[in-house]
C-alpha positions in Angstrom: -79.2 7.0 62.8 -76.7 8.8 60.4 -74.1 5.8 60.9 -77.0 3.7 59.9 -78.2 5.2 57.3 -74.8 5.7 55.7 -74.3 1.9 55.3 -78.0 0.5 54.5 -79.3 3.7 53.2 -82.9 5.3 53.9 -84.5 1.7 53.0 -85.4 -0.6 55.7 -82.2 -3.5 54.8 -82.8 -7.0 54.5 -79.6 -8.4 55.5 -78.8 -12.2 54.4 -76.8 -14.9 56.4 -73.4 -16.4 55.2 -73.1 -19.1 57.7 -69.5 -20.0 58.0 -69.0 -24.1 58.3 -67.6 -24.8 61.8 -64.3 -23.5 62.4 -61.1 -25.7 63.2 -61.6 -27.0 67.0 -65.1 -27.0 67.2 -67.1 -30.5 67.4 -68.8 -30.1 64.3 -66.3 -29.1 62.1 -65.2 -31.1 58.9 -61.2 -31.3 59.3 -61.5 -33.5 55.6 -63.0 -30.4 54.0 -60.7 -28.1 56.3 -60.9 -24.7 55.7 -60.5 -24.4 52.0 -64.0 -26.3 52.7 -65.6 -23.5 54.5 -64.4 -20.7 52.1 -66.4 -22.8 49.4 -69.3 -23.3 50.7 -68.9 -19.8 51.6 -68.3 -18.0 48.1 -71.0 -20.1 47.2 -73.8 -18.4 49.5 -71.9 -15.3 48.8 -73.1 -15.3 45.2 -76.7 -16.5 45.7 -77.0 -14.2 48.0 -76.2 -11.1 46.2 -78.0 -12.6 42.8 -80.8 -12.7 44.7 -80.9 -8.8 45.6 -80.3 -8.5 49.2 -79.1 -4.8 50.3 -76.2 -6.8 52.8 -74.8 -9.8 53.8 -73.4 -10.8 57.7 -70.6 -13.9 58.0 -71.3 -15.5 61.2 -70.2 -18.9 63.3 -73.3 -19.6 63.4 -72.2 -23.9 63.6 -69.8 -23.7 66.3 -71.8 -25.1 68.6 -71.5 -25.0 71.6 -71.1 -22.0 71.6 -68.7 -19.7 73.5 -68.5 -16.6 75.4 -64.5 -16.0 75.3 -64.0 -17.0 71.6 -61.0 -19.0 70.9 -58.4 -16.9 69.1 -58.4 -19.4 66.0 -62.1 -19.3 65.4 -61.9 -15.0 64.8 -58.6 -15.6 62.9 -60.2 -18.1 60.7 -62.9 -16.0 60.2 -60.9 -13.4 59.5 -59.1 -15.3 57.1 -62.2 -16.8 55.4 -63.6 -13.3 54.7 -60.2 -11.8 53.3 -60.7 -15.2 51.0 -64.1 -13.3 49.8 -63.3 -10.2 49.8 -63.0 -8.9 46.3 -66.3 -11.0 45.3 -68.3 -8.9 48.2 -70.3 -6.0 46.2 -72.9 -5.2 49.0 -72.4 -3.8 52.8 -71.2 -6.7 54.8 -70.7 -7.0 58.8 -69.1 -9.7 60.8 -70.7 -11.4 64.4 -68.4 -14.0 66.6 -70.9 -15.7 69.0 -71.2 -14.7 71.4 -68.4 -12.3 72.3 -68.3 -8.7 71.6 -64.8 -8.4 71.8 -63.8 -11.0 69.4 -66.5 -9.0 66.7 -64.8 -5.5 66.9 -61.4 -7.5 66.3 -62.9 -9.3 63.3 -64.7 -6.1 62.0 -61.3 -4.2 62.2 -59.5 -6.9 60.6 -62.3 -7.6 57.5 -63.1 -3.9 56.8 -66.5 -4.8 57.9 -69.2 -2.0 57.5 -71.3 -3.1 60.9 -71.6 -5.5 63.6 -74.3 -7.6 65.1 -73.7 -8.9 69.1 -75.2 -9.2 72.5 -73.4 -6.3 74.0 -75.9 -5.2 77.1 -77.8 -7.4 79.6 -76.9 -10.0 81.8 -78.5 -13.8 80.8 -79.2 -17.2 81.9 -77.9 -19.1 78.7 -76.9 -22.4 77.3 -73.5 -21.3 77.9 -74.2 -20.2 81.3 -74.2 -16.8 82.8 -73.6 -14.0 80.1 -72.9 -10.5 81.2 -71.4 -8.9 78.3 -69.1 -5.7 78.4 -70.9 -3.2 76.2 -67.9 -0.3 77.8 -65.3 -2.6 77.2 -66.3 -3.7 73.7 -67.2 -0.2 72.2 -63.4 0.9 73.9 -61.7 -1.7 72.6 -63.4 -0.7 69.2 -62.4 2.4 69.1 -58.7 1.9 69.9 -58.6 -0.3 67.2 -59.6 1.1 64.4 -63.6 0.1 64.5 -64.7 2.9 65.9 -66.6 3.6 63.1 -68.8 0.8 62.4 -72.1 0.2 63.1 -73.1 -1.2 66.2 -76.6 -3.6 66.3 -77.6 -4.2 69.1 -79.3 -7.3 70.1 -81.7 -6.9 72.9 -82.9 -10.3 73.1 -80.6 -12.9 73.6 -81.2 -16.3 71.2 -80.8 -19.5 73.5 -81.1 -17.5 76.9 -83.2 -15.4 78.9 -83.0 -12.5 80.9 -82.0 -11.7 84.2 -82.9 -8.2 84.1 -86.7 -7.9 85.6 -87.5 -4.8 83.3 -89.4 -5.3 80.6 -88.1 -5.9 77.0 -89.2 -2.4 75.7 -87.5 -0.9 79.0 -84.4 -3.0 78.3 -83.9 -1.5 75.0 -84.5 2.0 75.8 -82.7 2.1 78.4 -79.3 -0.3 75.9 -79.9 3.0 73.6 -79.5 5.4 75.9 -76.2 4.2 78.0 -74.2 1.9 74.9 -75.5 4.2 71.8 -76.6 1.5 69.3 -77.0 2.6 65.6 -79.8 0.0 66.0 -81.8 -2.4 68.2 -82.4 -5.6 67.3 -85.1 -8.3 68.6 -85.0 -12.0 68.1 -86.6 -15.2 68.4 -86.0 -18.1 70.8 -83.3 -19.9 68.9 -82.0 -19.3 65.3 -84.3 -20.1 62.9 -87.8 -19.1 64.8 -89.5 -15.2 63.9 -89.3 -12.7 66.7 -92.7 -11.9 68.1 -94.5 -8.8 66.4 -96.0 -7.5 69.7 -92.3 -7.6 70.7 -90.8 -5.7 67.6 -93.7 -3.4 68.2 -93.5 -2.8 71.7 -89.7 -2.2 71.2 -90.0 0.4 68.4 -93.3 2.1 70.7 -90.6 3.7 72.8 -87.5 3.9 70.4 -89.5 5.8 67.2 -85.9 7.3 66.0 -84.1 4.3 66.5 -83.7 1.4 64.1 -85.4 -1.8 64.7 -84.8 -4.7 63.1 
């Protein structure tokens, strides 16, 4: 928890969502706004955001759908790009997730100077995409080597638009994800972006993780 606790502090964070507009090649992006587009609307939610008192903020691709689990190279280097745009007006902890590749969100978080991550890094899923069996040894390797070693790694334990091929339970799932990938926390989600996670699965998780972070 020290890792955690040295970017959100002892309180229990609410982070906010900047949700990036699409990013160049992806069907719902707005080539007439182009990217000077997205760093608008951007800095925009940047400074509600922060007005409004949350303890962090996380930039996301949250509209590139369909989404994809090898990120095209130009969506993290616009990202990348976008943020370094921001960066002087960002005053509270920010962290960075490309969806939905772990790879691609250490790159980003090394390139930003992101304080943590969020990303599917354990499990193997039945998803919209397809089969996802993410890399948690490869990400947090790759990480290290370049230079984001040091940021904080949340886990999420249930995957949005999929479900799991694993036939342990949720709670099992997630002790087991702290044990082997050392998360500085766990997260648990709903369905699809947009709908609350279950309490009696939040609950169930944090039964058999009490010194772990759950958000």
């Amino acid at each position: 928890m020290a890792l955690f606790r040295e970017v959100f502090g002892d309180k229990k964070p609410v982070i906010a969502m900047v949700h990036l507009g699409a990013m160049p090649g992806t069907p719902l992006h707005d080539a007439r706004a182009g990217v000077e587009g997205i760093i608008a609307g951007a800095a925009a939610d940047l400074a509600a955001l922060q007005a409004a008192g949350f303890d962090a903020v996380m930039f996301g691709n949250e509209n590139d759908r369909p989404y994809e689990l090898k990120v095209d190279t130009a969506s993290t280097a616009t990202m990348a790009y976008v943020i370094g745009r921001l960066r002087d007006r960002i005053t509270v902890p920010f962290g960075v997730n490309v969806l939905w590749d772990p790879m691609a969100t250490m790159a980003l978080a090394a390139a930003t100077g992101a304080a943590f991550v969020r990303e599917i890094f354990t499990g193997t899923y039945a998803s919209d995409m397809g089969v996802w069996a993410p890399d948690a040894g490869a990400a947090l390797r790759y990480g290290q080597r370049i230079g984001a070693g040091g940021v904080a790694k949340l886990y999420n334990v249930s995957a949005e638009f999929a479900g799991s091929l694993d036939p342990r339970s949720l709670p099992d799932r997630a002790r087991s994800a702290v044990f082997s990938s050392i998360p500085d926390a766990v997260l648990v989600s709903g369905a699809i972006t947009g709908e609350a996670a279950r309490m009696v699965d939040i609950e169930a998780v944090k039964r058999v993780l009490p010194t772990t972070p759950v958000l």
